[in-house]
N, C-alpha and C positions, 0 to 999 in steps of 0.2 A: 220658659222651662228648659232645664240642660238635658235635650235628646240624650245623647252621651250616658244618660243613668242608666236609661232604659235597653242599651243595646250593649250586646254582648261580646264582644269580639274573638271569631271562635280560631283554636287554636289550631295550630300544624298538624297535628296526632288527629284529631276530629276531623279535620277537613280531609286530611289520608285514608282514614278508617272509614267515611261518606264517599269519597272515589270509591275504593277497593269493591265494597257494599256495593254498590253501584252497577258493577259489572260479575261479581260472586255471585249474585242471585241467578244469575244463568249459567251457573257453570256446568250441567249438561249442554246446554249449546255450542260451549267452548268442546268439553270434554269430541263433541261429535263432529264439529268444523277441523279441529285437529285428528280426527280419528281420518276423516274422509281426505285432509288434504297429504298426509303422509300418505295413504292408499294410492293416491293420483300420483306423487309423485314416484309410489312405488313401478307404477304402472305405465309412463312416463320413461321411466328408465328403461324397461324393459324392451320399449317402441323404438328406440333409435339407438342405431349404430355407433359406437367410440372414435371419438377420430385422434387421431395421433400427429402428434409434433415431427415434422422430416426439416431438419436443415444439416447447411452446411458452410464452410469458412471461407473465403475465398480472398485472395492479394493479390489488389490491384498495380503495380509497379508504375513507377511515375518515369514516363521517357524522357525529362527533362535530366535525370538523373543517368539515367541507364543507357543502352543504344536502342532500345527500341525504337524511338524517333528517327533516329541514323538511317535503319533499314527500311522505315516504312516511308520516308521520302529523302528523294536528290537534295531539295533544298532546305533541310531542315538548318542549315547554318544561316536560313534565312530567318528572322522572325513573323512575317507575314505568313507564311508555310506552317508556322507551329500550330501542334493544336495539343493543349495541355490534357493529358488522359488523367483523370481524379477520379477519387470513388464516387461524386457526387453524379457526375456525368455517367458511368458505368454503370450506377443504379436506374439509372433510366435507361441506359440498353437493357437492361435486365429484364425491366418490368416492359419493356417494348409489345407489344400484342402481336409484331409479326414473327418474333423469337419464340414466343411463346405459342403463338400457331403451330409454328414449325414444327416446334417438339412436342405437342400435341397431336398433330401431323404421322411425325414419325414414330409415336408409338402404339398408334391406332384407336387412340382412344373416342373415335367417332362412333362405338359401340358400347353400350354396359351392360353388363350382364348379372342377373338376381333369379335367385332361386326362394320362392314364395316359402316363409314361414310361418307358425302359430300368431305371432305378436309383433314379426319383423321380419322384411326377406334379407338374406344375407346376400350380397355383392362378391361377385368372381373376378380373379383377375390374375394372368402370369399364369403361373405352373398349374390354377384349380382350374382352367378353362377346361369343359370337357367337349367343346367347340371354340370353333375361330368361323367370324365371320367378316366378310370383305363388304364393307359398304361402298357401292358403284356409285349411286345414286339416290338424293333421298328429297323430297321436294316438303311445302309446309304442314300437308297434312301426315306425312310419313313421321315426322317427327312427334306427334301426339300418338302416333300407333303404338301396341304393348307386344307385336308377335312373341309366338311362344313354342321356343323349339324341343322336342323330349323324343327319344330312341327309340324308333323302332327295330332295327336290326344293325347287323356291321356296315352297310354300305346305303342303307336309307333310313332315313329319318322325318319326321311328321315335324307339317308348321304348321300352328294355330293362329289362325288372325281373326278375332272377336269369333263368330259361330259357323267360321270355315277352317277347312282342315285338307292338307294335301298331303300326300307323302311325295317323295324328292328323293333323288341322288345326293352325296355327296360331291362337293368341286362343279356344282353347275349351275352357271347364272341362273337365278328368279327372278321376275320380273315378276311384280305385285304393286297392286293401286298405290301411289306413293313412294316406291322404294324399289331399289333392286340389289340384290347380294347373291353373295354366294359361300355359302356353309362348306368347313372344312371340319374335321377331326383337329380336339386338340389336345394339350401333351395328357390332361386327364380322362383323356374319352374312357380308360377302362370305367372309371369312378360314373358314366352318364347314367346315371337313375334316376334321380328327378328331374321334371322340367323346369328348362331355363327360361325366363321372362327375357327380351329384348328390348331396349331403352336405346333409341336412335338421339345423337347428339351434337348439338348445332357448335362444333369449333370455334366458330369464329366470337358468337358468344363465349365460349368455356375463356376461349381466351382474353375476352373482354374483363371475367368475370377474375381471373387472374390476375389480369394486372392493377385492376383497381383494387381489389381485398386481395382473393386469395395470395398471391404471392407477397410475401415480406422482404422487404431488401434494409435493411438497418445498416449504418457502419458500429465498429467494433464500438469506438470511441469516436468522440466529435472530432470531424477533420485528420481522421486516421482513413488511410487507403484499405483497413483490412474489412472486410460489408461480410453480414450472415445474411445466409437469404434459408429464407425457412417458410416452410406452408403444412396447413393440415389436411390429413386424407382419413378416412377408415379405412381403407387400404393403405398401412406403410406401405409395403411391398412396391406399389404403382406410388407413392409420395416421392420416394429412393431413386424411379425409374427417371421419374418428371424430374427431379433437379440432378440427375447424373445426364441426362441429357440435354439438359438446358446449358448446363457447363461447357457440355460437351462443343453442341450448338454455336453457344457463345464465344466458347475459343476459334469453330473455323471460320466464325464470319467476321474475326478479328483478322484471322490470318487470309483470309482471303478479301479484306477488305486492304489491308496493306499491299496482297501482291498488287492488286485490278491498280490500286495506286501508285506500283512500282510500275506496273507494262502501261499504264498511260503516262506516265511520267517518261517513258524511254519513246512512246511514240510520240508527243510533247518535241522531246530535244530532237529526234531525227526531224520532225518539220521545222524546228527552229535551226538545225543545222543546214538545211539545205534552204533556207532562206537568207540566211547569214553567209554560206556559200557566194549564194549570187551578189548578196550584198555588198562583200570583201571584196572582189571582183568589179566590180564596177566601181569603189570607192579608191582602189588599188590603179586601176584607168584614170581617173581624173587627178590623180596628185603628180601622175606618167605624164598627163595633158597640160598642168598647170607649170610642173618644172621647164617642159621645152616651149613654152609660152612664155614663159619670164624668164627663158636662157640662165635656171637657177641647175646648178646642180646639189651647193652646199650651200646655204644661209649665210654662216656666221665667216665661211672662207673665200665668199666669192663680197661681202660686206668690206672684210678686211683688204682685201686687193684694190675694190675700189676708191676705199679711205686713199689708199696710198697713193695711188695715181691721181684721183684727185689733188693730192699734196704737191707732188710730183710737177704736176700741169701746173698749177698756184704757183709756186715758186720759180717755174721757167717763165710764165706770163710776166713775172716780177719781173725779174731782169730785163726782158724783153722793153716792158715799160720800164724800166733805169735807161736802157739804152736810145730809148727812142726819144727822152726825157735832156739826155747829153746829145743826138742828132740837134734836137728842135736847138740848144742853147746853142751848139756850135755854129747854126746857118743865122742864128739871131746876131751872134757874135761879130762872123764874118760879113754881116749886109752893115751893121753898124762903126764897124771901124775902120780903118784904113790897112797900110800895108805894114800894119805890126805882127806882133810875132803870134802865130797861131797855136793856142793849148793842146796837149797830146789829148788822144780821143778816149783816154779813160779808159770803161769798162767796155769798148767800143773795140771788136774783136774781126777789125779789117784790115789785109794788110796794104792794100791799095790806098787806102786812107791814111794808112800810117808813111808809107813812103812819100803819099804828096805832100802831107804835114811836114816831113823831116826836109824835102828838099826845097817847102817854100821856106819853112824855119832856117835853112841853111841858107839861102839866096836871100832872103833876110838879113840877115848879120852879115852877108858879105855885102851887100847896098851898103848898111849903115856904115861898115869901116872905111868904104868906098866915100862916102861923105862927108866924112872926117877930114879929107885931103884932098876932095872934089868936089865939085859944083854938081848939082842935077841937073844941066845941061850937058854933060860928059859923055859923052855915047857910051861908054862902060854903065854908067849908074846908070844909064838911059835903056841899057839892053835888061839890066835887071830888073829894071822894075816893070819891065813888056814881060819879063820871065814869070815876076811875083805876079802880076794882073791875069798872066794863063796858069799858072798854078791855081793860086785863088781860086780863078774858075775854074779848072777839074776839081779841086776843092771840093766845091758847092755842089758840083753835076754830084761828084762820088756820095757829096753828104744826102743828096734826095735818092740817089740808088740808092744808097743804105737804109735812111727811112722807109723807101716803099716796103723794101725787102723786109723789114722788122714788122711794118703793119700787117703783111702780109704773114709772117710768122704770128704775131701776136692775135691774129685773128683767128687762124689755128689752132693758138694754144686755148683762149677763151671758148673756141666749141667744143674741144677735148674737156673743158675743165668744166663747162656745164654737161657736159653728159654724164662725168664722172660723179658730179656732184647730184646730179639727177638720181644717178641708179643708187647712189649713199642714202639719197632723202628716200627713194621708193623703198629700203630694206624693211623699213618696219610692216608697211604694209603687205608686201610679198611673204614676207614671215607670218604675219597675221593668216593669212590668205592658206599659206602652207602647213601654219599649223591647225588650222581649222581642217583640211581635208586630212592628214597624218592625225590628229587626235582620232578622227571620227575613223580613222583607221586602226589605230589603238583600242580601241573601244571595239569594235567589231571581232578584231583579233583575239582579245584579250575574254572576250565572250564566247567566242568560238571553241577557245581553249580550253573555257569552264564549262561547255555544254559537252564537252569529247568527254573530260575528265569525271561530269556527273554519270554520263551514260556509264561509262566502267560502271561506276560504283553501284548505280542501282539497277544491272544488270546482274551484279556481284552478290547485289541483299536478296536477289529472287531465289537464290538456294540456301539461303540461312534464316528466311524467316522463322519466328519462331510467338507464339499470342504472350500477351505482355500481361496475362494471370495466371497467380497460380492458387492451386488447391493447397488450402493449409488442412482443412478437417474435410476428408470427404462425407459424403450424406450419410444420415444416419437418424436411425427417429428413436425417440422416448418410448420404453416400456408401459411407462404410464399415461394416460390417454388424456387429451388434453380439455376434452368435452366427450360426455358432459361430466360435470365436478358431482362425483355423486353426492361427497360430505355436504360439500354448497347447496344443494338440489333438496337435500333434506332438511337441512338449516333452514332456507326459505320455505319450504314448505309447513315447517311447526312456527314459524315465525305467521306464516300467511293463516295458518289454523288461529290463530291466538288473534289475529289482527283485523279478519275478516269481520268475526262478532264484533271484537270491540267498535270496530271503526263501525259499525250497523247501528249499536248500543251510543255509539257518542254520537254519530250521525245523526241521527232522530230526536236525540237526546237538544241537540246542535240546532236542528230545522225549527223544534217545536217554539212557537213564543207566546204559550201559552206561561202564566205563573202556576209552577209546582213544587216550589219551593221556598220556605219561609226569608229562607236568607235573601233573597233575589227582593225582598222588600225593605229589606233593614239595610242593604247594601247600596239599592238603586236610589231609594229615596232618605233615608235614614232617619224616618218614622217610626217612632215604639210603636212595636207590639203588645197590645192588651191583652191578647190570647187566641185559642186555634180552638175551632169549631170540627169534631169530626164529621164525617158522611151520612146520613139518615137516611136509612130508606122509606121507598114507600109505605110498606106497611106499617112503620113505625108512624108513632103518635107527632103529631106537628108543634104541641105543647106538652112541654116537660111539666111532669109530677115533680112536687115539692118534697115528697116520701120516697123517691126516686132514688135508687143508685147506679142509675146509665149512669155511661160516659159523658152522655151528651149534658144529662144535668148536672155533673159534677165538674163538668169543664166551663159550665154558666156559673157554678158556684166560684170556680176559681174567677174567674172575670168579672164577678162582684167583689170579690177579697182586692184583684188588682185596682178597684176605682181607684179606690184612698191611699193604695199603696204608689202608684204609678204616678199619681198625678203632685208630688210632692204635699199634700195638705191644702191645694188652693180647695177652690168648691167645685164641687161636680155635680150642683143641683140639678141644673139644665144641660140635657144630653139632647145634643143632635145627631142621627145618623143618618148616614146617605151612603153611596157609592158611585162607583162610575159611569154601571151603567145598567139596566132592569135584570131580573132574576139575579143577581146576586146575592139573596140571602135577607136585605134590609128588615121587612117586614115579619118575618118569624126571628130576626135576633132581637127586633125592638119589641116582639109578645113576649118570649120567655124572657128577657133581660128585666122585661116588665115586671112577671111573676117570678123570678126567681129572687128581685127586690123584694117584693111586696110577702115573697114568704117568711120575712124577717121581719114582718110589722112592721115595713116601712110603707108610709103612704103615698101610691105613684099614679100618677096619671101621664095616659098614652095619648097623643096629638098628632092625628092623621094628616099631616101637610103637602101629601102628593096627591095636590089639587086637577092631575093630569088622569091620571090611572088608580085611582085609591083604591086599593088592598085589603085592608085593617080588616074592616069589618067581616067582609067575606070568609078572611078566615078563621077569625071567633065567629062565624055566622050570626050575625049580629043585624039587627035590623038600622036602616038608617032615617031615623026623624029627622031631628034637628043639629046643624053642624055648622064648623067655623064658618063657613060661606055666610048663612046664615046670622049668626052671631055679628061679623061686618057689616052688612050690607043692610041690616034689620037693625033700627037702635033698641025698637022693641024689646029685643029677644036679650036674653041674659046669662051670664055666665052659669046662673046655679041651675038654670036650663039646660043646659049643656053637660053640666054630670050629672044633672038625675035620670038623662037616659041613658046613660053608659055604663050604670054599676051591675056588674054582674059576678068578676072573680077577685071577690073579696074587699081588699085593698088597691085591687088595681081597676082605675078612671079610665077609659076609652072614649076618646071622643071623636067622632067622625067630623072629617070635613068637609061635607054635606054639600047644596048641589055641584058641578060642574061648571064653572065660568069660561066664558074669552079671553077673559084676559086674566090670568093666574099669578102672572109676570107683578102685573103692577097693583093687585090683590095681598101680594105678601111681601108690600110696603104701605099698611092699610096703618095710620097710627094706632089704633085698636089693637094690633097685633102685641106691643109691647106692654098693654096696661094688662089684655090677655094674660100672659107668661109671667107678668107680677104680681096677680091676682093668686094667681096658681102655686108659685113659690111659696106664698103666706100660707094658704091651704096642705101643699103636699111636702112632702120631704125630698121627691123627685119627682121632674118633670123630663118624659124623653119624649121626641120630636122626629117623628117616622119623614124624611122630605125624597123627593124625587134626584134621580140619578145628575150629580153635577156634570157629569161628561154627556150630556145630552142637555139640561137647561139648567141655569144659574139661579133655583127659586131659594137652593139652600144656604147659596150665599147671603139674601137679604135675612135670613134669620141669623146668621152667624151670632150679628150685636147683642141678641139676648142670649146666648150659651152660653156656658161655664166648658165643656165642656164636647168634641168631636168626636166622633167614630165612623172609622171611612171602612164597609165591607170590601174583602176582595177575596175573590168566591175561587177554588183552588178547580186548577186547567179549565177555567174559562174565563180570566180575564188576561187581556192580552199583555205582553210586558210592554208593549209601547203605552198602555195606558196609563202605567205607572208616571207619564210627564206631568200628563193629569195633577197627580197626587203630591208631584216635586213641586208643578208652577203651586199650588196651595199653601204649602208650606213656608215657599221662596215668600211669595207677597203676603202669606199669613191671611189668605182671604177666609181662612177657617179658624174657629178658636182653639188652639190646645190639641191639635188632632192626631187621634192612634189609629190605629190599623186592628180588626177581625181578620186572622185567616179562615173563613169559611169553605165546610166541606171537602176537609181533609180526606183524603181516600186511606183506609187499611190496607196497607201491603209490607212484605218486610223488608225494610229499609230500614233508615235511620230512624230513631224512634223519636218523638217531641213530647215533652211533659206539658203543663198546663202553660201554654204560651211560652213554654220555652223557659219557664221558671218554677220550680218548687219539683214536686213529684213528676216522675211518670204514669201514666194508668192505661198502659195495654195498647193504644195504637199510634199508627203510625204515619210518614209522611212520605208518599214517593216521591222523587230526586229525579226521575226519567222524565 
């Protein structure tokens, strides 16, 4: 069968019009939630003080830019020394808690003062003081105290503390559990006629509490130097005071953080000066010690002289060795030959030498012409050559004086010309050596000269300092007060009136999982609905009259019209009905359903099959004979037994299922049971089938095979909506034949109204939604 016929799908405008309905029905509860939460918030308002917006602009200047850096250190040409001043970093001196002590501090704000009113005490401050009080001392329980100072006369005054009371001077320390002060006249004393409450206040919290919320420190724009700093007060007046002195503040511990860093930086260079002093000095000695140690005075000019003498000595050595070079050939000469004629001595710069050379050479030549015309036996040629053989030999004697004398020069010259050659080869090191102590003298000097020239100068920034912010807007607060939003305050409040019901109304509406609603069965499971049972009371009759024009019997009328209508034409002879679970309704729909067939002359018989808890009878007060149980178990016994104790309303057959078994289960798969219900068919025109709740025991499932036809009661806000799985697994595996749905037990209230199952007319009641 196509569900789909029987389900309606309800429209946008209805399902709007069932919300709306829904929460309309209470609209005194609305009307009085909104009446009470607009009062609260009127009342609300009138409890607390306004507080007001105080800021102000403030330009931070980048010293990388400007001189400020210049003057707030000697070394800022250094970049180790730099320290980049940005708004990002400024914001956090701002919000600093010891800045903000400070000036906490100095405007005395360790006092408050409230003058008690109807609905809110108003807070003093500045020019309404009509006292000044000096807090000396206040320990933990002083700060929970409330004292309370009010005028007695010009020159004394009463202080209340919980249910003691003193009078006092003015200007004269008190000393009291807690706390101690001392009361001054202030610029309002004319104005003293009520008393003032006193509010003792822990600074160092206040300023905790500022720099984490209270104070605002924003920049203008991202990564701009320009920052607003702004906070709220109920006192402008003291908001104005607090950031004109925080400014204030901020600028001299700007400027006085650069001098402290100007005078340690000057006492810095006086100890590095006089370290550097000693150091110059002793490094100025040892280049003094090093020169007259290595007999340098000049480097490169005492280098250059030695080059040259070494040259100098090399090239005398030369000669030296040329000449000692013509000794050795001429003594070689003269041992080797006879009395020829001896070579001039060259480069050989003797003159003894040369005169014995010239007159053996001459006594030479005169021999040989001598021989030419004499014999060597001649006593002439015989004297000369006694003459040449004592030449010859002074010769030799002069050629070995000559030698020594050369070696002796040459040996001379070779220690000259290694010395010279020595102090050539040592220059590089002596230089090295030299300029190693002269750098470290350059460096010291040259240090010395930059720590004179920084002291000038940041001696020089100690009178020019100047704080590297400036005020672009100074403070100033908003007329309009920034809490509370009264528009807001009242907004939420008709908002909260309107929200509190509903969200109560949807709430419960939300919690309940009971079924109260038809849709919540045609949606969850998507089972046609047969039709809607309203409410019956007590006092009402349990079986509808067929003369009848209740509700309840023309709503049975409708749900006899829907058999044939609903079910496409199949057969609807055999009707079972069950439910999920006891008291739902089963038993009084399957008596009238009975009689409201049977008052159309149709022949129906009722079959008691809740072999657990049987009903029937009891409420037709019916006695019970003979029943199914009986009919099974007994072959005895017979069918036409069985309705001739049953007739009583008219056309309609009740038959009890007589005694009580064990085993019920495996009773109503009795094959008797089926010859039963075909007997019956032949006989009646309808045959319904009263069976025990399926969501508790499966007995209604074995009779499914003879239905034509299901009907599953679900009795309205008592059965749960998880039960409805129940009713879906049925459907899903079709363990039931054909099955619709009774809403049973409709309640009357006004809400959406239901006509006969939600098809055909209306008649008068209705279905709550809650």
């Amino acid at each position: 069968m196509n569900s789909s016929f029987y389900q309606k799908a309800p429209s946008n405008l209805g399902d709007l019009r069932e919300n709306i309905q829904k929460y309309t029905k209470y609209w005194y509860v609305f009307i009085l939630t909104f009446a009470l939460c607009i009062l609260g918030a009127f009342i609300y308002l009138q409890t607390i003080n306004p507080r007001y917006k105080v800021s102000s602009t403030l330009l931070v200047q980048d010293d990388q830019k400007g001189q400020g850096e210049v003057k707030e250190s000697a070394f800022s040409d250094l970049n180790m020394f730099r320290s980049d001043r940005k708004a990002d970093n400024e914001m956090e001196v701002l919000r600093s808690r010891d800045l903000i002590y400070k000036t906490l501090k100095d405007l005395s704000l360790e006092t408050g003062y409230f003058v008690k009113g109807s609905l809110k005490d108003e807070e003093l401050y500045g020019k309404n003081l009509p006292i000044k009080v000096t807090l000396l001392s206040v320990n933990a329980s002083g700060y929970l105290k409330r004292p309370e100072v009010s005028a007695y006369n010009d020159h004394q005054y009463v202080l209340k503390d919980k249910d003691q009371k003193w009078i006092l001077p003015y200007d004269k320390t008190v000393q009291k559990p807690g706390y101690q002060i001392i009361v001054s006249k202030g610029p309002a004393f004319q104005n003293f006629t009520d008393p003032v409450e006193l509010k003792f206040k822990n600074l160092q919290r206040m300023a905790e509490s500022y720099s984490l919320t209270g104070l605002v420190v924003l920049p203008v724009v991202k990564d701009a130097n320009t920052i607003v700093i702004s906070l709220t007060d109920n006192v402008p007046q003291r908001g104005l005071d607090i950031l004109n002195v925080l400014i204030k503040k901020y600028n001299e511990e700007d400027v006085l953080r650069k001098n402290l860093i100007a005078v340690n930086t000057i006492n810095f260079i006086d100890k590095r000066l006089h370290a550097l002093n000693k150091d110059l000095t002793g490094v100025e000695h040892d280049v003094e010690n090093y020169k007259q140690d290595n007999m340098v005075t000049d480097v490169n000019t005492d280098a250059q002289m030695n080059v040259a003498k070494s040259g100098e000595y090399g090239q005398m050595l030369s000669n030296t060795n040329s000449q000692l070079n013509v000794v050795s050939s001429l003594e070689k000469y003269l041992q080797n030959s006879s009395l020829n004629v001896v070579p001039s001595a060259l480069n050989i710069n003797n003159a003894t030498l040369a005169d014995l050379t010239a007159k053996y050479n001459a006594t030479q030549q005169e021999r040989a012409k001598m021989l030419r015309t004499s014999e060597e036996s001649n006593p002439l040629v015989q004297n000369l050559t006694a003459q040449l053989v004592s030449l010859k030999s002074n010769i030799q004697e002069n050629l070995q004086n000559i030698k020594k004398g050369l070696q002796i020069e040459r040996n001379s010259q070779q220690a000259m010309s290694s010395r010279f050659n020595s102090k050539v080869r040592s220059v590089p090191a002596v230089e090295r050596g030299l300029l190693e102590r002269t750098r470290e003298q350059s460096v010291k000097s040259g240090l010395y000269r930059y720590l004179l020239q920084k002291r000038e100068e940041t001696t020089l920034s100690l009178s020019a300092t100047v704080p590297t912010s400036q005020t672009i807007d100074k403070p100033a607060y908003n007329s309009v007060p920034v809490s509370p939003k009264t528009e807001l305050i009242y907004l939420c409040a008709s908002f909260a009136g309107l929200l509190i019901p509903g969200a109560f109304i949807y709430g419960r509406s939300l919690l309940n999982n009971k079924i109260r609603d038809i849709k919540d069965i045609e949606l969850l499971t998507g089972v046609p609905v047969l039709g809607v049972l309203n409410h019956v009371n007590k006092n009402e009759a349990a079986l509808i009259d067929h003369n009848s024009r209740s509700t309840i019997t023309e709503l049975f009328r409708y749900i006899r019209s829907n058999l044939n209508f609903m079910n496409n034409g199949l057969p609807d002879q055999v009707m079972l009905v069950t439910s999920c679970m006891k008291s739902e309704g089963k038993t009084f729909f399957s008596v009238n359903l009975g009689l409201t067939l049977a008052s159309v002359n149709k022949r129906v018989v009722l079959l008691e099959f809740d072999m657990r808890e049987p009903q029937l009878l009891q409420r037709l007060h019916l006695d019970s004979k003979i029943g199914i149980t009986d009919y099974l178990l007994n072959p005895d016994v017979t069918i036409d037994e069985l309705l001739s104790n049953s007739r009583k309303y008219h056309d309609l057959i009740v038959v009890d299922c007589g005694p009580i078994t064990t085993n019920p289960s495996e009773l109503m798969m009795h094959p008797k049971i089926g010859k039963l219900i075909e007997e019956l068919k032949r006989r009646f025109d309808y045959v319904i089938i009263d069976t025990a709740p399926v969501g508790q025991v499966a007995d209604a499932f074995s009779l499914s095979a003879y239905t034509d036809l299901s009907i599953y009661l679900i009795r309205y806000n008592y059965t749960d909506k998880l039960q409805l799985n129940i009713l879906k697994d049925i459907l899903y595996y079709k363990k039931l034949t054909n099955p619709m749905v009774v809403f049973n037990d409709a309640k009357v209230e006004p809400s959406n109204t239901y006509g006969y199952g939600g098809f055909g007319y209306g008649y008068g009641f209705e279905v709550s939604k809650n």
